[in-house]
C-alpha positions in Angstrom: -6.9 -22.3 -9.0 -10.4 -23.2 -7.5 -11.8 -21.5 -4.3 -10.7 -22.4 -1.1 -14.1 -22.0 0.7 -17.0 -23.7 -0.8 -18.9 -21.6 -3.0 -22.1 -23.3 -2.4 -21.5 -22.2 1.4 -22.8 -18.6 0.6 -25.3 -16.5 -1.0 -23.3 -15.7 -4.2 -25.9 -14.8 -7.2 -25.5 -17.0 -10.1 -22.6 -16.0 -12.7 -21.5 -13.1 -11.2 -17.6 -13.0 -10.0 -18.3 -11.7 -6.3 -15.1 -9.9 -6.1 -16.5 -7.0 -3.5 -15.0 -8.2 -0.3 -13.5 -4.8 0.7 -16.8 -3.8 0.5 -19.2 -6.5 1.4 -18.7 -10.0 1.4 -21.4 -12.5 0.3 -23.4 -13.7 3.4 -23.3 -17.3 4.8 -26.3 -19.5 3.9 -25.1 -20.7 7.9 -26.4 -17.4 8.5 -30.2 -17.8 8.2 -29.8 -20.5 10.9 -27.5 -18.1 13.5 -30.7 -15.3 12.8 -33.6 -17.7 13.9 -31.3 -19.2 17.0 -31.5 -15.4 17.9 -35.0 -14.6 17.8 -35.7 -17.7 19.7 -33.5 -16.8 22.4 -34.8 -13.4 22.8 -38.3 -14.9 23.1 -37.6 -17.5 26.3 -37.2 -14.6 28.7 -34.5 -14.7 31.6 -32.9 -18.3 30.0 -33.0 -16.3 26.7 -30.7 -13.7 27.8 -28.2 -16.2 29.2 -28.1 -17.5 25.8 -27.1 -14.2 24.6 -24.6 -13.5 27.1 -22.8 -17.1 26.2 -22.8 -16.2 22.7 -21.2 -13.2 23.5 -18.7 -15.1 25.1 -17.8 -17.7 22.7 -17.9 -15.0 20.1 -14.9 -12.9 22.1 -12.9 -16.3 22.6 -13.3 -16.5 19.0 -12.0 -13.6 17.8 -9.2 -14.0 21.0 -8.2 -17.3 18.8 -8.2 -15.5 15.8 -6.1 -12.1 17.0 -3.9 -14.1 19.1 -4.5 -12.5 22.7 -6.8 -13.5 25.5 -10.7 -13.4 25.3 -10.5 -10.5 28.7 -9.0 -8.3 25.8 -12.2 -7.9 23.2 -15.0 -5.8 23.9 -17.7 -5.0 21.2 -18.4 -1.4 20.0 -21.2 -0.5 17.2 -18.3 0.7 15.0 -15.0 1.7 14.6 -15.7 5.1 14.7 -17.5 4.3 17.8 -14.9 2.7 19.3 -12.2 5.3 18.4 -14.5 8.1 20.0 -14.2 6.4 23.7 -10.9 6.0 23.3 -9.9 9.5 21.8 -12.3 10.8 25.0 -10.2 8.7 27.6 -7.2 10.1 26.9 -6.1 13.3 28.9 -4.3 15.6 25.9 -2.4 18.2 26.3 -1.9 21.0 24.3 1.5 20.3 21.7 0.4 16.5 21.3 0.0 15.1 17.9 -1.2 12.0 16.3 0.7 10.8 13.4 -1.8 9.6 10.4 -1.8 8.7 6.7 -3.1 11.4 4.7 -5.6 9.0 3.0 -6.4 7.4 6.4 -9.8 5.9 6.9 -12.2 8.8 8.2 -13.7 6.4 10.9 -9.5 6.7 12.5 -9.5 9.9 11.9 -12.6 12.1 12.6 -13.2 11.3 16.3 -9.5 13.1 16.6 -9.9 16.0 14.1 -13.3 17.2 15.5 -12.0 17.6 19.0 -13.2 20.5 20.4 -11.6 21.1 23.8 -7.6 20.9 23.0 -5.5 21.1 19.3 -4.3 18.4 18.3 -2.0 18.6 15.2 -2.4 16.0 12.6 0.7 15.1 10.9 0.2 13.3 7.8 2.3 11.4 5.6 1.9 11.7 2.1 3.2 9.0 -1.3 3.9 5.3 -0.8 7.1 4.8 0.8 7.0 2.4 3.4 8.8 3.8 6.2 7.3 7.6 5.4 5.2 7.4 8.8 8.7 8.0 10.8 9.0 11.7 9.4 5.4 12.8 11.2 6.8 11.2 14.6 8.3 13.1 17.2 8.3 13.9 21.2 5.1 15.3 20.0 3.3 12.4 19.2 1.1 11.1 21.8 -0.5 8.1 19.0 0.2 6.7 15.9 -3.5 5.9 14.3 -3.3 3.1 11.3 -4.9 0.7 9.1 -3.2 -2.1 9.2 -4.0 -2.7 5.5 -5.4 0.6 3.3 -9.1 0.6 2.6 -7.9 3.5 -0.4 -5.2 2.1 -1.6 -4.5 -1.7 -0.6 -1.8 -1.1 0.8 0.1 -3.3 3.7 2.2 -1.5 6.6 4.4 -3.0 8.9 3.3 -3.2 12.0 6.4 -4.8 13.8 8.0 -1.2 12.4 5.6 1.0 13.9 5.4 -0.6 17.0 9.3 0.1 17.6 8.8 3.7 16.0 6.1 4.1 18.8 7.9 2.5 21.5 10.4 5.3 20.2 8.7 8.2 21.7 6.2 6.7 24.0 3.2 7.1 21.8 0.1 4.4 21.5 -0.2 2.3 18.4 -3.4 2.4 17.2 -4.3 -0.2 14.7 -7.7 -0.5 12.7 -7.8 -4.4 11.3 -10.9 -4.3 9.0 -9.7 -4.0 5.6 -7.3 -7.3 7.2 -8.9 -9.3 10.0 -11.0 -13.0 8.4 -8.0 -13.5 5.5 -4.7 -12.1 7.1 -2.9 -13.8 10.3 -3.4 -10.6 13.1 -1.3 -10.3 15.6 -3.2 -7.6 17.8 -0.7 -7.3 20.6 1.5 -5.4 18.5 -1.4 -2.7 19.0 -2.2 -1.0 22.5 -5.6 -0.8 20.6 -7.5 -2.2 17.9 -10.1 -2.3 16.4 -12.5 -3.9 13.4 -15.8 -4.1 11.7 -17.0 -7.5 11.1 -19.0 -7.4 7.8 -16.2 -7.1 5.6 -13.9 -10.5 5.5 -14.6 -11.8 8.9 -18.1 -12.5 7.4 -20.4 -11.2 9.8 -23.2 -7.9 9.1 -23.1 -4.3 10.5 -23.8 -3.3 14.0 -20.7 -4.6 15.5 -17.4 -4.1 15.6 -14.2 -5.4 17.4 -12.3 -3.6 20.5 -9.2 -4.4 21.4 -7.8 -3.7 24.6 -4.0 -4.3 25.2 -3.7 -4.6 29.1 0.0 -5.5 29.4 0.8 -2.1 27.7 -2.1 -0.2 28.7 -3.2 -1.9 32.5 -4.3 1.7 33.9 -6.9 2.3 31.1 -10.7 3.2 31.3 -12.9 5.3 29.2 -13.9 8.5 30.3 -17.4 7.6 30.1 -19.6 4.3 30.4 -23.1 3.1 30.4 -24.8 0.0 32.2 -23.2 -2.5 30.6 -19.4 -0.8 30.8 -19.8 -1.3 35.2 -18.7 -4.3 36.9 -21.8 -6.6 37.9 -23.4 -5.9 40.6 -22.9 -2.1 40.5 -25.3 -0.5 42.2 -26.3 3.2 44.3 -23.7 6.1 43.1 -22.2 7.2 46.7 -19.1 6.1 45.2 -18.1 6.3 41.4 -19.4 2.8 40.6 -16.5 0.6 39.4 -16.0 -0.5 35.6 -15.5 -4.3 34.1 -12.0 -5.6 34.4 -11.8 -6.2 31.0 -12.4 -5.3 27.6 -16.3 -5.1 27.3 -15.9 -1.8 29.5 -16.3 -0.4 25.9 -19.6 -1.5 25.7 -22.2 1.2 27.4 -25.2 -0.5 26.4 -26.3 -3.7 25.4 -24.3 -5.9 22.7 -25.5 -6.0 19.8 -26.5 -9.6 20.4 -28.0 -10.7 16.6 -25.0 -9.3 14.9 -22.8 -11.2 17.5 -25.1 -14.6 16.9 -23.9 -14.2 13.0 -20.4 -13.1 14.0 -20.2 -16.3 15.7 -21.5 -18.5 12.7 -18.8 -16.6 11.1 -16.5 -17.0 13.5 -16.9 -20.9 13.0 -16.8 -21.0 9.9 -13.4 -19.0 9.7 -12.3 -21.5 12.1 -12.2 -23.9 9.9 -9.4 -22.8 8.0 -5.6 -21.0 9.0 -5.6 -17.7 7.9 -1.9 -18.5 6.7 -3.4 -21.0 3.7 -6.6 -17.5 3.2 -3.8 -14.8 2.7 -2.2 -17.3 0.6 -5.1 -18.3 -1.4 -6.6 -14.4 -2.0 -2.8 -13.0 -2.4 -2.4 -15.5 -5.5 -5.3 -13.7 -7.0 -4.2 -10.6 -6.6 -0.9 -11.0 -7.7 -2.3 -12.1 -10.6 -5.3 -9.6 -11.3 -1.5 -6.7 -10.9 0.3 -9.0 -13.8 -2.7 -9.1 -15.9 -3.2 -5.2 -15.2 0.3 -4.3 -15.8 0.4 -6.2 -19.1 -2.9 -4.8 -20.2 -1.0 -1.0 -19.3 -3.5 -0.6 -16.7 -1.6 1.3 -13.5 -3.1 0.1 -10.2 -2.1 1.9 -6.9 -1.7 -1.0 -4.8 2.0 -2.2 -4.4 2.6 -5.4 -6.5 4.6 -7.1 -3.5 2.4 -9.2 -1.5 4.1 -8.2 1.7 2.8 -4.7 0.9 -0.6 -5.5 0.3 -3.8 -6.8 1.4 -6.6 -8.5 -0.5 -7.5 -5.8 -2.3 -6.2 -4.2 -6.1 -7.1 -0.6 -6.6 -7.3 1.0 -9.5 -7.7 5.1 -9.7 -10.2 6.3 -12.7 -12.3 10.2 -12.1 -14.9 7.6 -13.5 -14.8 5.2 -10.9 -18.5 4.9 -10.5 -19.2 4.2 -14.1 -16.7 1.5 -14.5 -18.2 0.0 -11.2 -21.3 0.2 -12.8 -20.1 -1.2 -16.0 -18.3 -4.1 -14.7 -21.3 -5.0 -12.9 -22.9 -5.0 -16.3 -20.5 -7.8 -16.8 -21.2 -10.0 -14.0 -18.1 -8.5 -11.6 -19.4 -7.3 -8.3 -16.1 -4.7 -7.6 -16.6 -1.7 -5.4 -15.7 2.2 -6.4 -15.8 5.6 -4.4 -12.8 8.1 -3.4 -11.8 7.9 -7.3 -11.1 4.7 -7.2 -12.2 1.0 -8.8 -11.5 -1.6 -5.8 -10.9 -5.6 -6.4 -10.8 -7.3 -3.5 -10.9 -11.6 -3.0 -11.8 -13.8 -0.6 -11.6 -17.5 0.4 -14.5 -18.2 -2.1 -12.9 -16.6 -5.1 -10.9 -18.3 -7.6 -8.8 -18.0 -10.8 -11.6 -17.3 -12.9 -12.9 -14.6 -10.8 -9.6 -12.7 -11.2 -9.3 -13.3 -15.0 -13.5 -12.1 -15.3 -12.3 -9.3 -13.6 -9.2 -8.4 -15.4 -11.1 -8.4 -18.9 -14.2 -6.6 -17.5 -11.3 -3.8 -16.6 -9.6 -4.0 -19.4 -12.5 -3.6 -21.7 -14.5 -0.6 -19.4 -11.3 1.0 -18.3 
């Protein structure tokens, strides 16, 4: 099976099998042109920054397209962690409330709740691989349930439809981090009261920005307990009154947007348009299924569930010498990514069926 982007459309080094998405994705060669359009913007003054705000704008109808939900419902954060911060902060907790999580959660969902100084708030954490085993951490309790839509550790899937009715259940938010799934995986973000998502991984763009989402059908009373500039409605101005926030989503934003990330995030964004993320989960799931069967027949155990329905775009494989065999397959010509005691394969549109059979013999022969 060839590649379903072109290859020659990125920055991928000569023979190596690129198969690091989870980590980092190969860059755009679109992208040089998206980082010069920038740095003439910002040099042309007043017209410049008009520029900049319409970028920002196409760049949030983009990713509106691409989640499913109005343009009014992204904002842009730094982060995820960023973004999870504001919202943990806007919330008024009360002593007793939990948040249900996956013990091997992402620390970005996570850490913003645990270090909490001003109230407790119990973690409950499920634990193994069973698909439903978030319901037995849910309760009256629970005031969110805090997810990865698809496991950064792991590579595993969850079903979001299913948590949305087990929050619905006991009136707690569902929130819903999309990076490790948003730029291969059809999203449908309004299953989520939030979301949010790093760009730099399979939504092509670099660091310094990330995704918010901000569900205003479920959640029309919401503001963030704290704002900069940017996050007050224009034309604020004088504080005799508490000066009003933006109506929609880019009340997340306190300062100004990280506009050159958001100028790449939109070449991305283009790009990415070119194709329906129904034929890209398609296209990077036939690899993985694959890279599992060769594993399984070479008696290599991976922890990501074989069925596609249960996983992402990623195989993991746990080794205590994880680093070494990342190092030795890269010694091979496979770019794979390790950390957390664990060798990760991850595809994207540019992979094909010889990247997934380089990268099953580099693992059978260093594992």
């Amino acid at each position: 099976m060839r590649p379903l982007f072109d290859p020659a459309d990125f920055r991928l080094p000569p023979g190596i099998a690129h198969v690091c998405a989870g980590g980092e994705t190969a860059a755009l060669r679109a992208h040089d042109e998206a980082l010069l359009h920038y740095v003439a913007d910002k040099s042309r003054g007043m017209a410049g920054r008009d520029a900049q705000d319409a970028n920002i704008e196409a760049a949030r109808a983009a990713i509106g397209r691409l989640w499913g939900v109005d343009h009014g419902a992204i904002g842009f954060v730094s982060n995820v962690a960023e973004g999870m911060s504001i919202l943990v902060e806007s919330l008024d907790w009360r002593d007793g409330d939990s948040v249900a999580i996956d013990a091997n959660e992402y620390p970005s969902v996570v850490a913003p709740i645990a270090l909490r100084r001003d109230s407790a708030i119990a973690l409950r954490q499920a634990r193994g691989m069973e698909p439903d085993r978030l319901a037995a951490c849910v309760d009256g309790g629970t005031r969110m349930i805090a997810v990865s839509y698809v496991s950064y550790l792991t590579g595993e899937r969850v079903d979001l439809r299913a948590l949305r009715r087990l929050a619905d259940s006991v009136g707690a938010l569902l929130v819903v981090d999309f990076t490790q799934a948003s730029g291969y995986l059809p999203i449908e973000a309004a299953l989520a009261d939030f979301a949010f998502s790093a760009c730099y991984k399979w939504m092509l763009g670099i660091t310094g920005v990330a995704v918010a989402f901000w569900n205003r059908q479920r959640q029309p009373d919401w503001a963030p307990a704290s704002a900069g500039w940017f996050s007050l409605a224009s034309g604020s101005r004088g504080y005799d009154a508490v000066p009003a926030l933006k109506p929609d989503a880019m009340r997340f934003t306190r300062g100004n947007p990280a506009h050159c990330p958001i100028y790449v995030l939109n070449s991305a964004l283009s790009y990415l348009s070119r194709f329906d993320m129904r034929d890209v989960q398609r296209h990077v799931q036939t690899l993985t299924v694959a890279l599992l069967d060769e594993l399984a027949a070479a008696g290599i155990q991976a922890m990501t569930p074989h069925d596609p329905a249960r996983h992402g775009a990623s195989v993991c494989i746990a080794s205590p010498r994880a680093q070494a065999v990342v190092d030795a397959l890269r010694d091979r010509g496979v770019y794979a990514w390790g950390g957390q005691g664990r060798v990760r394969i991850s595809f994207h549109g540019y992979n094909g069926m010889d990247d997934a059979d380089r990268a099953a013999n580099a693992l059978r022969a260093c594992l």
